[in-house]
C-alpha positions as CSV (number, residue, x, y, z in Angstrom):
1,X,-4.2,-21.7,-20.8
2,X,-7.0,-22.0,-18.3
3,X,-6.8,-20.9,-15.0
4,X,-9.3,-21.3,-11.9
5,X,-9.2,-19.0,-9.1
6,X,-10.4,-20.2,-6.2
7,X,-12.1,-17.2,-4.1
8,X,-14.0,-16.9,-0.6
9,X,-15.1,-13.5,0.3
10,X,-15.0,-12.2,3.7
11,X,-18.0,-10.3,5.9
12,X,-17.2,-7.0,3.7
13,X,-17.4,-8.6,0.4
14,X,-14.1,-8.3,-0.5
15,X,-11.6,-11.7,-1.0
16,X,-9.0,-12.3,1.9
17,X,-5.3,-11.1,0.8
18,X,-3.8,-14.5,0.0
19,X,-7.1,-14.8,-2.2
20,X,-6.2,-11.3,-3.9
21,X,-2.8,-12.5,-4.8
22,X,-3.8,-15.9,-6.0
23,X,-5.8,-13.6,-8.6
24,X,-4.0,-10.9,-9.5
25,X,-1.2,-14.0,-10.1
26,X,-3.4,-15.6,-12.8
27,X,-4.6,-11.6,-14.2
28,X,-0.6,-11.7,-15.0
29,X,-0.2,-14.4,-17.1
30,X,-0.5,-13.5,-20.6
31,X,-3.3,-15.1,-22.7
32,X,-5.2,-17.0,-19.9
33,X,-8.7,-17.1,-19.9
34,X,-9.3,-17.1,-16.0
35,X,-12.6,-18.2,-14.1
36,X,-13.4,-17.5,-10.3
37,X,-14.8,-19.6,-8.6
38,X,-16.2,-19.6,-5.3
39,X,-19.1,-21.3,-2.6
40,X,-21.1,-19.1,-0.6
41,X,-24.7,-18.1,-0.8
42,X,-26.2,-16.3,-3.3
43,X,-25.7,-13.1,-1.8
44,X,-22.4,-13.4,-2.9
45,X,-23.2,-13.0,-6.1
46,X,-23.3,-9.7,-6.8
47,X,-19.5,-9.1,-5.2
48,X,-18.4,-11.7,-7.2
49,X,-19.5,-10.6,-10.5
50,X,-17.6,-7.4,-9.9
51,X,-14.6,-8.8,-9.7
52,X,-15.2,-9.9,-13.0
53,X,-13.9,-6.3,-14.4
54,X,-10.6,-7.1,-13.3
55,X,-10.0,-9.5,-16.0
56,X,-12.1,-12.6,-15.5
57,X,-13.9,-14.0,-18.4
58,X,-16.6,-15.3,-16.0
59,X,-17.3,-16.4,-12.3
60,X,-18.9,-19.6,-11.1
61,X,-20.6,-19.6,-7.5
62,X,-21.2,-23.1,-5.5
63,X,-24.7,-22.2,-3.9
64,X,-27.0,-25.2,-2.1
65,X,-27.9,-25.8,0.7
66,X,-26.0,-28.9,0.9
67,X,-23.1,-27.0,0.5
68,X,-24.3,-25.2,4.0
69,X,-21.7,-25.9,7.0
70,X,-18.8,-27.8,5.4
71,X,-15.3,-27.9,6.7
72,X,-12.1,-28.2,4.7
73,X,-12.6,-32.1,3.9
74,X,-16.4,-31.4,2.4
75,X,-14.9,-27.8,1.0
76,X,-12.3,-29.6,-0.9
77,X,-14.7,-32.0,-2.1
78,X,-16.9,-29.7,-3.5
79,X,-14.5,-27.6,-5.0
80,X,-12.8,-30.8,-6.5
81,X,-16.4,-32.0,-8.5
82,X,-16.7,-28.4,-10.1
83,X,-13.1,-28.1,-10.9
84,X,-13.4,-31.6,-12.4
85,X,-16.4,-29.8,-14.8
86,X,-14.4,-27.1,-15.8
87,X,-10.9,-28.7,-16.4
88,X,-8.6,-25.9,-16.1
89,X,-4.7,-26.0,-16.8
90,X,-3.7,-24.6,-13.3
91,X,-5.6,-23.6,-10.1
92,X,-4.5,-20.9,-7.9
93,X,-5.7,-20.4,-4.4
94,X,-4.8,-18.3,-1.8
95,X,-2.5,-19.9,1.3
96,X,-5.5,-19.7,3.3
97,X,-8.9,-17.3,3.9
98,X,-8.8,-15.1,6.5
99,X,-12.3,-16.8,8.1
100,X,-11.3,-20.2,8.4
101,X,-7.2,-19.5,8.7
102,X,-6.3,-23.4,8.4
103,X,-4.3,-23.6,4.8
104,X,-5.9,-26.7,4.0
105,X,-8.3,-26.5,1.5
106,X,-6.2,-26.3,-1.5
107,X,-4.3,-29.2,-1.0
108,X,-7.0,-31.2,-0.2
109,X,-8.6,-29.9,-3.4
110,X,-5.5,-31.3,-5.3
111,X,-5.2,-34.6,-3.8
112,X,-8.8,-35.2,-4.8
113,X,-8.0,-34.1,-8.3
114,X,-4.8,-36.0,-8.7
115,X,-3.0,-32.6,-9.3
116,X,0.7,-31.6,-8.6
117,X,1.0,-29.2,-5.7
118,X,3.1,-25.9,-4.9
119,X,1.5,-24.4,-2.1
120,X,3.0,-20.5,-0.3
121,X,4.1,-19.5,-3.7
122,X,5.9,-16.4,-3.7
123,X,7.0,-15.3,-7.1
124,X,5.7,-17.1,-10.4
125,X,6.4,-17.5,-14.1
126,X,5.1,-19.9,-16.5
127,X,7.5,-21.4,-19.6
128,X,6.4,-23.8,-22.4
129,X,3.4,-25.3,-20.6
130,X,5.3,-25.7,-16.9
131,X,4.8,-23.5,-13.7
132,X,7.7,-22.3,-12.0
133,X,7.5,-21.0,-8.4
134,X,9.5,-19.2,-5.7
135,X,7.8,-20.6,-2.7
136,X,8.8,-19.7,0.9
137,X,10.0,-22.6,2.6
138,X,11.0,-25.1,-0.6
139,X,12.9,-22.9,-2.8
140,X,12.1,-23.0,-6.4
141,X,9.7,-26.0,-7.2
142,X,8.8,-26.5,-11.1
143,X,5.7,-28.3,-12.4
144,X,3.9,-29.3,-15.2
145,X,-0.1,-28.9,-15.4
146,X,-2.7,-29.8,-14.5
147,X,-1.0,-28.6,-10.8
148,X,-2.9,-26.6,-7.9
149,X,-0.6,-23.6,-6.1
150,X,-1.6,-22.0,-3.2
151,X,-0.2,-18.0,-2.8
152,X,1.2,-16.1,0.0
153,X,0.1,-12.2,-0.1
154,X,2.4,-11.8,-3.1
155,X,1.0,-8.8,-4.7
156,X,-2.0,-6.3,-4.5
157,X,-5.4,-7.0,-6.3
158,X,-5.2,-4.3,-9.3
159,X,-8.1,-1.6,-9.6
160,X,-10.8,-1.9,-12.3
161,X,-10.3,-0.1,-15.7
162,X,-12.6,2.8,-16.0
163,X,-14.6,1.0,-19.0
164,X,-14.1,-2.5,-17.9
165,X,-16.9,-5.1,-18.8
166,X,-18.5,-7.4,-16.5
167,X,-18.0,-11.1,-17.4
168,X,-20.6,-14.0,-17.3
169,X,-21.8,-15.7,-13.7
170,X,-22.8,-18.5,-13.3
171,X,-24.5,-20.4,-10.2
172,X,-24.4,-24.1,-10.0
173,X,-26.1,-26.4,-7.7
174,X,-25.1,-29.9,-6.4
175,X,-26.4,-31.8,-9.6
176,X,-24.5,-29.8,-11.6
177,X,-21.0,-31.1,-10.4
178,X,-22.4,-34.6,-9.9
179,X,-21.5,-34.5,-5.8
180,X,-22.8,-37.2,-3.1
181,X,-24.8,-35.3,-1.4
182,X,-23.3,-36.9,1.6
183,X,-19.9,-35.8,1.2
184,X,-20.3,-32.1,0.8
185,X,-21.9,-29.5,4.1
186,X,-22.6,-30.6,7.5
187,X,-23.0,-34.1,6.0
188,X,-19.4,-34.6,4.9
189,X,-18.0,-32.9,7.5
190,X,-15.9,-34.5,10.3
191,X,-14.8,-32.0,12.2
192,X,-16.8,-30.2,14.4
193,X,-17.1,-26.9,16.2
194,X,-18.0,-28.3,19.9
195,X,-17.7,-24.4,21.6
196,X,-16.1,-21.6,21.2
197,X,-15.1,-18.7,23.8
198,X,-12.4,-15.4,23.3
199,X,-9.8,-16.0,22.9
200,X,-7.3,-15.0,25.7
201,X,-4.7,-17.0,25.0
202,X,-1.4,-14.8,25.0
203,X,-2.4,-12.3,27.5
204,X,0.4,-11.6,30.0
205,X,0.8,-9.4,33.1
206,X,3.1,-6.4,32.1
207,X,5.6,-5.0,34.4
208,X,6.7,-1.8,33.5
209,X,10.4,-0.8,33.1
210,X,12.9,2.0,32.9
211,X,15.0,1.9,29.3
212,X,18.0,1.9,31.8
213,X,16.6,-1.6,32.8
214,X,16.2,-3.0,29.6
215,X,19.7,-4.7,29.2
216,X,19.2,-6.8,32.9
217,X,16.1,-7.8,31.6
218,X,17.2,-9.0,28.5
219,X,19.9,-11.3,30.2
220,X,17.7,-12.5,32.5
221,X,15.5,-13.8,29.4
222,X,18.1,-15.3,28.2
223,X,19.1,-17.2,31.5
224,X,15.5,-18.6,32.0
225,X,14.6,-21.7,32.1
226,X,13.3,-22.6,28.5
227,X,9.5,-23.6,29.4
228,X,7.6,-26.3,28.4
229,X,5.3,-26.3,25.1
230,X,2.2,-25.1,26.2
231,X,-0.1,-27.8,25.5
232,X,-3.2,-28.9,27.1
233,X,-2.4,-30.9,30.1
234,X,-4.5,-33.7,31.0
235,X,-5.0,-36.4,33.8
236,X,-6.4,-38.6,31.6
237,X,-3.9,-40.2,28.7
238,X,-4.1,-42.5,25.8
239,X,-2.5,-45.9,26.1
240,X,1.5,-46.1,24.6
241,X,1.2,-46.0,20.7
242,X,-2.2,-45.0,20.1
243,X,-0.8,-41.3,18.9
244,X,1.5,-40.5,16.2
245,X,3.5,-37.8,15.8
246,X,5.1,-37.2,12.5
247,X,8.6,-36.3,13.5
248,X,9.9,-35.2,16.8
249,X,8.8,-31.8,15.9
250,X,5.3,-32.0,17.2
251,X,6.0,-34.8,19.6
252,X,5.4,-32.5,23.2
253,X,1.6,-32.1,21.7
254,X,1.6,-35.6,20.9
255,X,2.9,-36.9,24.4
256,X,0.1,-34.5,25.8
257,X,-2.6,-37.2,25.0
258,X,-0.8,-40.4,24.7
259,X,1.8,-41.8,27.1
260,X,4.4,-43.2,24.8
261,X,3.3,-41.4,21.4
262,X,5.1,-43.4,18.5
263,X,7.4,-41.0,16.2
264,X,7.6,-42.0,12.7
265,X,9.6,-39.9,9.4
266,X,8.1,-37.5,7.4
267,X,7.5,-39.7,4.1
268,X,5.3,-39.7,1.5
269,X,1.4,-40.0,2.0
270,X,1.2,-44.2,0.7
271,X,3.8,-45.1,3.2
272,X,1.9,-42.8,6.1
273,X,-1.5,-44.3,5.0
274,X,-0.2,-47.9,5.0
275,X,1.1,-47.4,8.7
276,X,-2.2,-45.8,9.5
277,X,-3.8,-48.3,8.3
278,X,-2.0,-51.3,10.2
279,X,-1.6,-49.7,14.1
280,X,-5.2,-48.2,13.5
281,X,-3.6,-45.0,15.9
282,X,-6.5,-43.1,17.4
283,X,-4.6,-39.8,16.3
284,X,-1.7,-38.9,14.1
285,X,-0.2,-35.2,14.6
286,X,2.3,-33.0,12.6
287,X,4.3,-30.1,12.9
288,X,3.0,-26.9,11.1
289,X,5.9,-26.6,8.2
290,X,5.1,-26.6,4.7
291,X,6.1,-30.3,4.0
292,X,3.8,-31.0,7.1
293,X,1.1,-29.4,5.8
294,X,0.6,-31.1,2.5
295,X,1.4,-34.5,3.6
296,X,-1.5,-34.0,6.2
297,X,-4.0,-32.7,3.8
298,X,-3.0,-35.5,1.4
299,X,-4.0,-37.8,3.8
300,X,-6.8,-36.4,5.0
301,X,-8.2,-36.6,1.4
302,X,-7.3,-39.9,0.8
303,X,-8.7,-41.4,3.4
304,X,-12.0,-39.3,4.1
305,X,-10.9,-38.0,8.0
306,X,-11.2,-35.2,9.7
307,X,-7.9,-32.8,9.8
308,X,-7.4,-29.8,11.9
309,X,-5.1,-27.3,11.4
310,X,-3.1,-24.9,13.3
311,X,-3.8,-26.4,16.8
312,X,-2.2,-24.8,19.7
313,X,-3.6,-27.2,22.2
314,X,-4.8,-31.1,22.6
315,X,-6.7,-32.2,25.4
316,X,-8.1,-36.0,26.0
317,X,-10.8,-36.5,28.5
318,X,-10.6,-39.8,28.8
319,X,-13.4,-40.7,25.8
320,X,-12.7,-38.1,22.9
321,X,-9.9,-36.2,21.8
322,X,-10.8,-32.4,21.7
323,X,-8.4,-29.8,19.3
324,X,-8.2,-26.2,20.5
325,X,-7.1,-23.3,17.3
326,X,-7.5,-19.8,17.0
327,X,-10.7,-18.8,14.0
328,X,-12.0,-15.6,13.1
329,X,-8.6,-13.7,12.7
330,X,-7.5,-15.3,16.0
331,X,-10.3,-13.3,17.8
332,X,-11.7,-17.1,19.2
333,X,-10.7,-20.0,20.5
334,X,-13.0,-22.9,18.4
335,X,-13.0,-26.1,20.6
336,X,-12.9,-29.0,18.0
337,X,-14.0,-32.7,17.5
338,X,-13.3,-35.3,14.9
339,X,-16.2,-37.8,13.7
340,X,-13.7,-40.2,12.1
341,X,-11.1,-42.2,13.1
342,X,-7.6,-41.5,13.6
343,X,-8.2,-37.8,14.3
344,X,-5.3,-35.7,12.0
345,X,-4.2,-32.5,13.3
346,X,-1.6,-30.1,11.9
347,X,-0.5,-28.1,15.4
348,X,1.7,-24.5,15.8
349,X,4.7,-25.4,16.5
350,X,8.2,-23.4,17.6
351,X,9.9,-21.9,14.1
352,X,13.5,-22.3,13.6
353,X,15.6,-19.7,14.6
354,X,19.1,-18.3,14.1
355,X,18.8,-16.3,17.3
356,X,17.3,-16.7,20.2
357,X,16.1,-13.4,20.0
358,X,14.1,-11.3,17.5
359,X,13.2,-7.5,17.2
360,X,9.8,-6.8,15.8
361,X,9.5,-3.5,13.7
362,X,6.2,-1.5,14.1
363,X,5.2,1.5,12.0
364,X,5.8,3.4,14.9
365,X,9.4,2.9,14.4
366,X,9.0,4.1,10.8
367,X,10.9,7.1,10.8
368,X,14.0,4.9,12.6
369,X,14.2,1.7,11.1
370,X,18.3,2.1,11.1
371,X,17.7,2.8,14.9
372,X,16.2,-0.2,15.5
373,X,18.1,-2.8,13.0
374,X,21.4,-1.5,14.7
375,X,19.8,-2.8,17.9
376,X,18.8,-5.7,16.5
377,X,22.4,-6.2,15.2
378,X,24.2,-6.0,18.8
379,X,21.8,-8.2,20.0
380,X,22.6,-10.9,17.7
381,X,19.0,-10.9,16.6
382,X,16.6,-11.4,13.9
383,X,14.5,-9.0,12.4
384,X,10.5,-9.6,11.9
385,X,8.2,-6.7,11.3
386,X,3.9,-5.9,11.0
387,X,1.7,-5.9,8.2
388,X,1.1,-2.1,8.2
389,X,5.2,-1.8,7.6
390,X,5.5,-4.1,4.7
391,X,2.1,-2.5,3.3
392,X,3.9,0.6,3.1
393,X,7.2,-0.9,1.5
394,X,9.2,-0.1,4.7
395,X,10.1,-4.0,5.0
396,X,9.9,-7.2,3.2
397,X,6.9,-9.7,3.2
398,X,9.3,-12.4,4.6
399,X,10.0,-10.7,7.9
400,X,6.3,-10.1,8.6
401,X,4.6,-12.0,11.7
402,X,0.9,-12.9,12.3
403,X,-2.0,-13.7,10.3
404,X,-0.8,-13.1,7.2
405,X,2.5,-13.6,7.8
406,X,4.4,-16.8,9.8
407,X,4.9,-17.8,13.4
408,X,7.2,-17.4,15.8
409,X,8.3,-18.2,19.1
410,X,11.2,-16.9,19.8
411,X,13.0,-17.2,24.1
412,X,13.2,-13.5,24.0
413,X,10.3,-11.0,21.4
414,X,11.1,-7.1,21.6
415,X,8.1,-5.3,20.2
416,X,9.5,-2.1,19.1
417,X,7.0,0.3,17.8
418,X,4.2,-2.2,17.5
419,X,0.3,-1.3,18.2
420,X,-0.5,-5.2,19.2
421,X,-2.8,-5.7,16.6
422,X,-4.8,-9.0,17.3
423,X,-3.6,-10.4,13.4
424,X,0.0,-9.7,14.9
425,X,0.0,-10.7,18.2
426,X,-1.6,-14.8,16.9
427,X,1.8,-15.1,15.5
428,X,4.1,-14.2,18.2
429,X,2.0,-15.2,21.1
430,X,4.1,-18.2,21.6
431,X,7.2,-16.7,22.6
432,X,9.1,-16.7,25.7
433,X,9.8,-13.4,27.1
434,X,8.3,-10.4,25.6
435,X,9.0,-6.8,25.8
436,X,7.2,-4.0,24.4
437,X,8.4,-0.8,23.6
438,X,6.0,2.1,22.6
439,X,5.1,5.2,24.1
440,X,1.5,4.9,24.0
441,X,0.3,3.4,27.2
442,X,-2.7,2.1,25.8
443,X,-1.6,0.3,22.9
444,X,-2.5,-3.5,23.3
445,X,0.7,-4.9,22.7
446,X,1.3,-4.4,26.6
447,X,-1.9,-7.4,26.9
448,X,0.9,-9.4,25.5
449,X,4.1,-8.6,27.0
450,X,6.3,-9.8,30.3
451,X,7.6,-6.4,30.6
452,X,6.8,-2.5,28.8
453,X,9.0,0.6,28.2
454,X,6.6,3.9,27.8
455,X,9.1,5.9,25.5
456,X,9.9,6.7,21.8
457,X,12.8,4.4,20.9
């Protein structure tokens, strides 16, 4: 079996964590030749070759200057024309790169390449020539090859072996996967980076509390009037019908532009394209779940338009529609543009809930967990936790929030023990009230929080 690994290295050289998994996933499989593969400069070369030790017969680098500014649409195209070359039984990818954050480049990558898709794989094993994969949102989903699957931060990279061989690299330029030269960088790229500014989006005032306080605080939260999403509000609005929103789910971004945005079912890409195709919408949003996600990418591929994910605002100025998502880790707000017509955008919306309250778990709280989960419990509420605990195996991946873990947006967030890391805070930022508990006074979680408690819980 055949495997491609699809890898993008970050500014220290080293590939994201989804990117990690993705290949210490294919390292696992027993009697697979596997291949990185990866577009970047040449610099890159070097880093990539030494992740050859690992296991990798050989690594193939994408370097051109055509290749030079491309977004996910012109990435995926790329990626698809070399794939094509090397015609590998499965492709792994990571769930997204840590640079770009958007989650759409692999399945873009399989709809141009007419490949089955899994995408936030979890757990994997491979029987008799099929793929079989826990995934986080669909259960277990089976496929046969070729098929593209896209990892969550399933497992840690493994460490070289002291006498490990390099393998073979290999740098190919745009005649050597046959590309239009038009479809691939800045060329084939429609979306585009209009500005970008810090971002400051989250930041509350924080109003400092006694513990004593903490339960009339609480129910207070829970009384308040559940707020609007917090989309970009304009004057200016598109006429009734010119913006689709894929379900309800997204339909407050939607309504945002459009007066009267049209709401159709979550289907398959044909039927979506064929309704695209006869309104002629001027933009088509969806929600930010799984299903979401692919169906967007699909059609973004199919039809050669512009797609931008994770939005958390939409603003129309009364000529172009502008997207506004977090880049760079969430450090920036980029403001975006699409060159084609519709405009697709995935955007962050509210995650189901069984409670309308959840307590995060910091490492501060690392020596109390029990503490804190029997706090949780009498609240009724559900657990979620940082990347630092589940990196030291005090809590499951599926309970971590931000970056590298999922969204949330809870009425009521109580930060127990949590620094405020920027990679957490981007997936929590959306909730209602929160409350941060830590006895640091400094710690940044209190940029991000309605009300803080300076104490040791």
């Amino acid at each position: 079996m055949k495997i491609v690994v699809c890898i993008r290295l970050g500014r220290d050289g080293e590939p994201g964590a989804f990117d990690a998994a993705a290949y210490e996933e294919a390292l696992r499989i027993e009697g697979a030749e596997v291949i990185l593969l990866s577009m970047g400069p040449e610099g890159d070369a070097q880093s990539l070759l030494k992740l050859t030790r690992l296991g990798a017969s050989r690594v193939i680098l994408l370097s051109d200057k055509a290749f030079a500014g491309a977004d996910t649409l012109a990435t995926a195209y790329t990626l698809s024309g070399a794939i094509k070359r090397i015609r590998p039984d499965l492709v792994f990818t990571g769930r997204q790169t840590l640079i770009g954050d958007t989650a759409q480049t692999g399945p873009m990558t399989a709809a141009m390449l007419g490949f089955s898709l899994i995408t936030n794989v979890m757990n994997l094993r491979v029987e008799k020539g099929r793929v079989i994969a826990e995934t986080r949102e669909d259960g277990t989903v089976s496929s046969g090859t070729p098929a593209l699957l896209t990892f969550e931060r399933t497992a840690q990279l493994r460490l070289p072996r002291l006498r490990s061989k390099l393998g073979e690299l290999e740098v190919w330029r745009l005649s050597d996967i046959g590309a239009d030269e038009s479809r691939t960088g800045l060329l084939g790229s429609p979306t585009r980076v209009v500005k970008t500014f810090e971002n400051e989006s989250g930041r509350r005032r924080c109003k400092f509390i006694g513990r004593d306080e903490l339960g009339a605080v609480i129910e207070a939260a829970r009384n308040k009037k559940k707020s609007d999403d917090e989309s970009a509000k304009t004057l200016r609005k598109l006429d009734t019908g010119a913006v689709i929103s894929v379900t309800e789910t997204p339909l407050s971004f939607a309504d945002s532009i459009c007066d009267g945005a049209r709401v159709v079912p979550l289907s398959g890409a044909d039927a979506l394209i064929a309704e695209i195709k006869e309104s002629k919408p001027r933009a088509v949003i969806f929600g930010s779940d799984a299903a979401s996600k692919r169906l967007s990418a699909e059609v973004a591929a199919k039809l050669s338009l512009g797609l931008c994910a994770d939005c958390t605002a939409l603003e129309y100025d009364g000529e172009d529609i502008y997207m506004y998502r977090p880049a760079l880790s969430g450090t920036v707000i980029a403001k975006i543009k699409s060159t084609t017509v519709p405009m697709l955008a995935t955007v962050r919306t509210k995650s189901e809930s069984t409670s309308d309250i959840t307590v995060a778990m910091g490492y501060g709280v690392k020596d109390s967990i029990e503490r804190v989960k029997a706090f949780a419990h009498g609240l009724g509420a559900s657990l979620a936790t940082t990347r630092k605990m589940t990196d030291n195996a005090l809590s499951p991946y599926e309970l971590q929030v931000g970056l590298t873990g999922r969204c949330v947006a809870p009425p009521i967030y109580i930060a127990i023990g949590v620094s405020g890391a920027v990679h957490h805070v981007v997936g929590m930022e959306r909730s209602g009230t929160v409350i941060a508990i830590n006895p640091d006074k400094n710690a940044p979680i209190f940029d991000y929080a309605d009300y803080g408690i300076l104490e040791e819980f």
